[in-house]
C-alpha positions as CSV (number, residue, x, y, z in Angstrom):
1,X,227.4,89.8,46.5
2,X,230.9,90.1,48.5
3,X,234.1,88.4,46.5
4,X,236.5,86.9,48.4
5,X,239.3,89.0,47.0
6,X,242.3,91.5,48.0
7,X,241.3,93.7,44.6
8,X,240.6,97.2,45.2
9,X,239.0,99.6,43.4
10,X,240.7,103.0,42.2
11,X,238.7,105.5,44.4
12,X,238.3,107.5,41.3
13,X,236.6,104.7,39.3
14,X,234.6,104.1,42.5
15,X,232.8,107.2,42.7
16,X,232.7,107.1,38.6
17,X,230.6,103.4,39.0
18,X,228.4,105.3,42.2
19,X,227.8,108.2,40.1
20,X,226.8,106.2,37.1
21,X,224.7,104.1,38.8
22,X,222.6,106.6,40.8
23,X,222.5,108.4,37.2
24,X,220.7,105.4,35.8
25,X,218.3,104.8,38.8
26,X,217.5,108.5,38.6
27,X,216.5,108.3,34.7
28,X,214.5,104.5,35.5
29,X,217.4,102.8,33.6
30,X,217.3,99.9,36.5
31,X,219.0,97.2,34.5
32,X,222.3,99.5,33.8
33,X,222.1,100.8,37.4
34,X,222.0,97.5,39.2
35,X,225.1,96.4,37.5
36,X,227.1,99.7,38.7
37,X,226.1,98.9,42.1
38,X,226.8,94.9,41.9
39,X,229.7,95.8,40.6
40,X,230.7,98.4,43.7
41,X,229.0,95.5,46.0
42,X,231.2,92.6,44.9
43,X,234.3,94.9,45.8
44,X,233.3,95.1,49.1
45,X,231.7,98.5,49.2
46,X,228.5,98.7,51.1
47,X,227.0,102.1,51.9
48,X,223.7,102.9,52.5
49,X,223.4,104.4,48.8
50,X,224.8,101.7,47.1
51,X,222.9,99.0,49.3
52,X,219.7,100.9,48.3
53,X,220.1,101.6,45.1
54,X,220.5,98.2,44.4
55,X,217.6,97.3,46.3
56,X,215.3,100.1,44.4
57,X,216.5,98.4,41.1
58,X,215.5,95.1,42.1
59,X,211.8,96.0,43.3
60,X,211.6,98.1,39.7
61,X,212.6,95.1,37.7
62,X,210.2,92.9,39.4
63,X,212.4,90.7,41.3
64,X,210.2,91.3,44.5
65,X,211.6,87.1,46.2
66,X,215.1,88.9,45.6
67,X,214.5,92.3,47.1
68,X,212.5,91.2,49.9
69,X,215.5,88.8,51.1
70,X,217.9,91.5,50.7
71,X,215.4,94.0,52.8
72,X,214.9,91.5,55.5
73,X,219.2,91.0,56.0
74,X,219.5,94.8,56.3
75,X,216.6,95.2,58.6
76,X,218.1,91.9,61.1
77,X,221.8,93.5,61.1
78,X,219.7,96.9,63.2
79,X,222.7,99.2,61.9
80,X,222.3,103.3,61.8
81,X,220.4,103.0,58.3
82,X,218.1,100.7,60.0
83,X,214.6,103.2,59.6
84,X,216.0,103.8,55.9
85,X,215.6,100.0,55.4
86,X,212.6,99.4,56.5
87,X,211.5,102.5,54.9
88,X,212.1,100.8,51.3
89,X,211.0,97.1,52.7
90,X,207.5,98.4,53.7
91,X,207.2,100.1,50.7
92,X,207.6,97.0,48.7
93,X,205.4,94.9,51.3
94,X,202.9,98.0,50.1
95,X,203.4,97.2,46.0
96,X,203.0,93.7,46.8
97,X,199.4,94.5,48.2
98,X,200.3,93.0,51.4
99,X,198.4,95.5,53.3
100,X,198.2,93.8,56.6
101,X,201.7,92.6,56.7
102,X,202.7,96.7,56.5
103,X,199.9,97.6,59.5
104,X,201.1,94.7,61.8
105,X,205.3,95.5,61.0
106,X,204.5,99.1,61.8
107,X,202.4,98.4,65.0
108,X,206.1,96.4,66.1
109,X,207.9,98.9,65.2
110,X,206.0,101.9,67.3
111,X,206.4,99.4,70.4
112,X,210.5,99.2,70.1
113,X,211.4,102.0,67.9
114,X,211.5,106.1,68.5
115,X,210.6,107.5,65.4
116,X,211.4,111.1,64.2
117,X,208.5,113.1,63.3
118,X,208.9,113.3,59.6
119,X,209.6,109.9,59.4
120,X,206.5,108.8,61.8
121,X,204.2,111.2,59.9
122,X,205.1,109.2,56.4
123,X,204.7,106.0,58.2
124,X,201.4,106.9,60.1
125,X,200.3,107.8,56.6
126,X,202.0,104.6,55.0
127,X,199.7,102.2,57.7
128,X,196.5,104.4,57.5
129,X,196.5,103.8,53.8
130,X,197.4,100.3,54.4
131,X,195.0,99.6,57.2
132,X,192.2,100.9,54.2
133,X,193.5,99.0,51.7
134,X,193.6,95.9,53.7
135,X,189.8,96.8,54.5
136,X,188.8,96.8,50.9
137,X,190.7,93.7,49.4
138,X,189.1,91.8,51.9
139,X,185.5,93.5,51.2
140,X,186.3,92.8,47.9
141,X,187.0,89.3,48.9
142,X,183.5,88.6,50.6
143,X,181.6,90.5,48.0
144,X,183.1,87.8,45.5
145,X,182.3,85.2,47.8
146,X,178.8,86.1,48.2
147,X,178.0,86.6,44.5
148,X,179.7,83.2,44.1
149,X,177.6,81.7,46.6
150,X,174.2,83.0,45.0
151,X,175.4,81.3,42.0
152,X,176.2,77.8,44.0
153,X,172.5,78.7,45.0
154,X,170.9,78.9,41.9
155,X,172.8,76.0,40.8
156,X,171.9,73.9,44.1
157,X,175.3,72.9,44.7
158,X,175.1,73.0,48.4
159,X,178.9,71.6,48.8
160,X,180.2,75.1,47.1
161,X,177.8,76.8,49.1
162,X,179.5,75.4,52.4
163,X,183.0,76.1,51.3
164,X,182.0,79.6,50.4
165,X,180.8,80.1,53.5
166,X,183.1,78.8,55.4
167,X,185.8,81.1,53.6
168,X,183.7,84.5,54.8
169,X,184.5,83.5,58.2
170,X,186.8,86.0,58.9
171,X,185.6,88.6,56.7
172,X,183.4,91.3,57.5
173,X,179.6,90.1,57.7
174,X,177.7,93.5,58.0
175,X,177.4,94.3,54.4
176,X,175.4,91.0,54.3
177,X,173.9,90.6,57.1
178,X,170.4,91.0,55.6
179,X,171.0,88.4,52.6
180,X,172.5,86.0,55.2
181,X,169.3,86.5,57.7
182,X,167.4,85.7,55.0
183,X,169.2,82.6,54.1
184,X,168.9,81.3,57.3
185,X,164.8,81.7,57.5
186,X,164.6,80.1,53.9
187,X,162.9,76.7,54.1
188,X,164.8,75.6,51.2
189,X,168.0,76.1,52.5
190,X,170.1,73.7,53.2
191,X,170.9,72.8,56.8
192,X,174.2,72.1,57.5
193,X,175.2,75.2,55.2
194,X,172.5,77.3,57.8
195,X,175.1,76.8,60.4
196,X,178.0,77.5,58.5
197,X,176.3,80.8,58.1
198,X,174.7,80.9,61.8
199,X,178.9,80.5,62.6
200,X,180.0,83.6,60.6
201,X,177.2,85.5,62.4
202,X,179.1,83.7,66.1
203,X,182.7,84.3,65.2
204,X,181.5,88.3,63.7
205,X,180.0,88.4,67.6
206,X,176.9,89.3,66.1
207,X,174.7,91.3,69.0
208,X,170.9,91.6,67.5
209,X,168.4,88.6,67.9
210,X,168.5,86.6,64.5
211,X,165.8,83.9,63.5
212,X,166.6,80.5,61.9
213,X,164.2,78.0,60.5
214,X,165.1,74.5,60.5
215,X,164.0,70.9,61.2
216,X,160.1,72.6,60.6
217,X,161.5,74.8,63.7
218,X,162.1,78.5,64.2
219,X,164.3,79.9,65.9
220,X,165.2,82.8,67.4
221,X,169.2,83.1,68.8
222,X,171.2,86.2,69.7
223,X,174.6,85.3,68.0
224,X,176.7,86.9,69.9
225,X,175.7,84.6,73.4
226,X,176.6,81.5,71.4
227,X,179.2,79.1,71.2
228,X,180.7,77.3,68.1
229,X,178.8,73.6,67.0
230,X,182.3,71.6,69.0
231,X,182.0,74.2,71.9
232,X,178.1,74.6,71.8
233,X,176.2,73.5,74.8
234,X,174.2,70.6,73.1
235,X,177.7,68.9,72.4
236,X,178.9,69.5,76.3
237,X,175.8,68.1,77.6
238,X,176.2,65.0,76.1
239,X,179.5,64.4,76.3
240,X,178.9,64.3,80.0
241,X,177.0,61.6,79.8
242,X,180.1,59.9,78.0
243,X,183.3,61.4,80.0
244,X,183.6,57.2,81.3
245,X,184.3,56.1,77.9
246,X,186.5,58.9,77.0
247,X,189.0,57.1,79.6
248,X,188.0,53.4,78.9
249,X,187.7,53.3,75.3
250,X,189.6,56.4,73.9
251,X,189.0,54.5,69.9
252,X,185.8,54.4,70.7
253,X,185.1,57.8,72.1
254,X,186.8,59.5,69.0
255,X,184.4,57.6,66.7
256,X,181.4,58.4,69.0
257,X,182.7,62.3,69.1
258,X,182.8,62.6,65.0
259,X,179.4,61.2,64.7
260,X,178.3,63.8,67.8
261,X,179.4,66.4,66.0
262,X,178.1,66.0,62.8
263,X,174.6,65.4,64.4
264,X,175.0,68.5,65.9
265,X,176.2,70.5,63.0
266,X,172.9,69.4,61.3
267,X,170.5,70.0,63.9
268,X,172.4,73.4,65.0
269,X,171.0,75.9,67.2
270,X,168.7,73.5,68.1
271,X,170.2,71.3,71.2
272,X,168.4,68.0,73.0
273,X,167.2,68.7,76.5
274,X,168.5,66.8,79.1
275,X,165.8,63.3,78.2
276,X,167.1,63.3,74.5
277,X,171.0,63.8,75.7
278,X,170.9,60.2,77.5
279,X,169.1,58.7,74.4
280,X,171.5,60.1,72.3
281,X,174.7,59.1,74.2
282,X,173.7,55.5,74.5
283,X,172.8,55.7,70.7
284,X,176.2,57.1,70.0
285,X,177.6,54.6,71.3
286,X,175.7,51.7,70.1
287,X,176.2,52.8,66.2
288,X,179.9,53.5,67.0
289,X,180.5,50.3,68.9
290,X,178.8,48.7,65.8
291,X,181.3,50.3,63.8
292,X,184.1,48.6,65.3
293,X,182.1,45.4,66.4
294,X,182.0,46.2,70.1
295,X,179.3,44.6,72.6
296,X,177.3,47.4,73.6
297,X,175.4,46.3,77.9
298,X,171.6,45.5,77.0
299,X,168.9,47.8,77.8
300,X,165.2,47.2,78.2
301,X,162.9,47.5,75.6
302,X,161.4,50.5,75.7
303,X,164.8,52.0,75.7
304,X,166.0,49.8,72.8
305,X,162.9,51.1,70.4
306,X,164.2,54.9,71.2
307,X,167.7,54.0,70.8
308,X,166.8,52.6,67.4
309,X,165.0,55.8,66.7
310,X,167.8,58.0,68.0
311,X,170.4,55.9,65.8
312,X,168.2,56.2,62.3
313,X,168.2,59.9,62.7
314,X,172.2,59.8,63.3
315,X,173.1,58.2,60.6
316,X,170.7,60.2,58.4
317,X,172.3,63.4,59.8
318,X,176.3,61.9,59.6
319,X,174.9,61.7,55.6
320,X,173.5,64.8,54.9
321,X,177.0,66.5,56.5
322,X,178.9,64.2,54.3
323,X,177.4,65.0,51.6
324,X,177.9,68.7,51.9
325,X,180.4,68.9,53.7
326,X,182.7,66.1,53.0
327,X,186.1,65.6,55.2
């Protein structure tokens, strides 16, 4: 807002333009005070009344990109006014709804700053309210997601179902816990969308037993004890069986690890023993190296007809996850 000018005001026409302006901010008339205080800004004057007056005026009008940029300059120059500042910028972070933006600025502040009491009593208040606030929008957010997802149920659209799910992730799960258990023992679910839900109940560190059927299986898993599908022990056991190829055939490996992974997204919680880990590496690799017309060393017979088998049921399984859950 500085000019680049020698011209100063009369101080008597200064305090006139101050006086005016704080006049209008005081009876809402933001329009005619913000021009009082540009005006006092472009000559150069910049106390902390003018500087946030013309601040309060922007945030009233609505231009929040504007304020926000100006709020962010006077909190980086860390002058005496500095708690003043951020007084007004979390207060607009708060208009904005940006609830956890206020909580996390505040938990910063309390690790660098000394606040004095009246202050740090209207900021504890300020981040309790927030933390609440930031609570609810994103309870509000799963409950929307949910009730979207019953619809993508009723409707049989298993790829909205996915997506839904896969948005909850970081929201709260215990309101639904019992709808989601449910889910998970239905025999018409759909599987790959049963471990996008069996992940929300991993990532929410879920600590109660909970029962899944799938693949004409049930069940029962404790959560919490769990890893992630690309984590999960089925995956680790049979990329041991393939760590050689990782380091002579690094193309190869990375088409042999997608079609891992989607197998085991299908099938997940349930893993192969130690047998069906072989199979299922040499299978791996024989689709993927068929991909990409590579030789694969020949195997007896009996091993070819399970490899076969093994191979059928992967690319069955790469399809279904497609199909739902398409990349």
């Amino acid at each position: 807002m500085d000019k680049e000018n020698n011209v100063v005001l009369f101080p008597g026409l200064k305090t006139r333009l101050e006086q005016e302006g704080m006049k209008e901010l005081q009876e809402k008339n933001y329009a005619e005070a913000i021009q009082k205080f540009e005006q006092l800004l472009d000559y150069g004057y910049r106390q902390p009344e003018i500087l946030t007056g013309r601040l309060i005026c922007l945030m009233e009008l609505g231009k929040h990109e504007e304020a926000e940029e100006m709020s962010l300059q006077l909190l980086e120059a860390k002058d005496k006014d500095y708690l003043q500042y951020l007084h007004i910028h979390l207060t607009l972070l708060f208009q904005l709804g940006r609830y956890e933006e206020v909580v996390e600025m505040l938990d910063e502040v309390y690790e660098l700053e000394t606040i004095p009491v009246p202050l740090r009593t209207s900021f504890d208040q300020l981040q309790k309210v927030s933390r609440k606030m930031a609570e609810d929008k994103y309870q509000t957010a799963a409950d929307q997601l949910i009730h979207n997802f019953e619809k993508a149920r009723t409707n049989q659209d298993v790829s909205a179902q996915w997506q839904l799910i896969q948005k909850c992730h970081l929201l709260d799960l215990s309101p639904h816990v019992q709808k989601m258990e449910a889910y998970l023992l239905d025999e018409e679910s759909d599987p790959v969308v049963q471990t996008a839900v069996l992940e929300w109940f991993i990532k929410q560190e879920i600590e109660f037993p909970v029962s899944i059927h799938k693949m004409k299986e049930t069940i029962t898993v404790i959560p919490e004890n769990l890893q992630l599908v690309d984590k999960s022990e089925g995956m680790e056991r049979v990329l041991q069986h393939l760590h050689l190829l990782e380091q002579q055939n690094p193309s190869l490996f990375d088409l042999v690890y997608k079609l891992l992974y989607r197998y085991t997204y299908v099938k997940y919680p349930i893993i192969p023993d130690e047998n069906e880990s072989l199979t299922l590496a040499a299978a791996l690799q024989k689709l993927a190296g068929s991909y990409l017309q590579i030789e694969q060393p020949p195997v007896s017979d009996e091993e070819a007809q399970q490899i076969a088998s093994m191979m059928e049921e992967i690319i069955t399984f790469e399809a279904k996850y497609l199909t739902v859950a398409e990349e």
